[in-house]
Steps between C-alpha positions, in 0.01 A plus 500: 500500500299622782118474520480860552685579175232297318232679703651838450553496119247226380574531109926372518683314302454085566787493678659097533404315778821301610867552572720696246688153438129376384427780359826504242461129411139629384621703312787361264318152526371467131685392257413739273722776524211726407276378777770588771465810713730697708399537930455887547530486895292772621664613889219706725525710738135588650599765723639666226317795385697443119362145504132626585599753167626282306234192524202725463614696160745254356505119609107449542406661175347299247742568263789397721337182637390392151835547365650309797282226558596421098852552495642399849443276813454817776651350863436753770746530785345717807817672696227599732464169661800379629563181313514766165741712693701201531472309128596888388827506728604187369482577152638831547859339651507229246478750205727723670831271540 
């Protein structure tokens, strides 16, 4: 995620720091079944006024980060920057076939 997300809404979600293969063997890792979480990949698009919306009344309220920072490993994927546009093409066509 971009520096200027973090600078723009300073209270987010701790989003994983890593690549979504990383961030998915975090996640079902344990071996307790209990202990595993499930990736919520959060896509971004800064120059979108919904995404402005949406992160200042929903995603970077306490309620919302406390909730996710408990229940799931958060991996951000910015389709502003152009290796995010890319990552989100790529997923898109191998869901899609």
């Amino acid at each position: 995620m971009s520096r200027r997300f973090y600078e723009r809404y300073y209270d987010c979600p701790g989003f994983y720091v890593g690549s979504l293969i990383n961030a998915c063997e975090v996640a079902f890792s344990p071996t307790v079944i209990e202990e595993r979480r499930p990736v919520l990949v959060y896509v971004h698009h800064d120059r979108s006024m919904f995404s402005n919306i949406f992160c200042h009344r929903i995603l970077c309220s306490p309620t919302i980060i406390d909730y996710l920072l408990e229940n799931y490993i958060v991996w951000p994927c910015d389709v502003t920057l152009e290796a995010g546009k890319h990552l989100a093409r790529s997923v898109s066509r191998s869901t899609t076939k």
